[in-house]
C-alpha angles and dihedrals in degrees: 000000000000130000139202120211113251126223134229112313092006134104128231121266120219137186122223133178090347083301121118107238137173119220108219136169117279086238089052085050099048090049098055093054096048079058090050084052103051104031124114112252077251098052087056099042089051088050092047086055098045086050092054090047096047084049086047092049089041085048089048101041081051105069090260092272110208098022121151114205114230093256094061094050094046088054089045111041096026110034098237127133118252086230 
């Protein structure tokens, strides 16, 4: 497990197993959950969407680590040359 200091206000994140994680206190935790519990299908459809769109603008601010130009995935998962 590693770990990257937080800054005010954030929390530490941590990898485990390969996977991207957040320590949080239990209570923040808990919390979350009880609002999990309660929330309307639409509530948590809306949150899911929010989530994906704060990891895509992450993703982008980031350089795009890990992007293939169209070139390369033609070549790979089609065969073609990149020419």
């Amino acid at each position: 497990m590693t770990a990257e200091p937080a800054g005010p206000g954030a929390h530490e994140v941590i990898q485990v197993h390969g996977e991207t994680a957040v320590a949080v206190p239990v209570a923040e935790y808990r919390r979350l959950r009880a609002l999990e519990r309660i929330a309307s299908p639409q509530e948590l459809e809306e949150a899911e969407i929010e989530a994906t769109l704060a990891t895509h603008r992450e993703w982008v601010s980031a350089g795009r680590p890990g992007a293939v130009p169209h070139s390369e995935v033609r070549r790979i998962l089609l065969g073609f040359d990149a020419g």
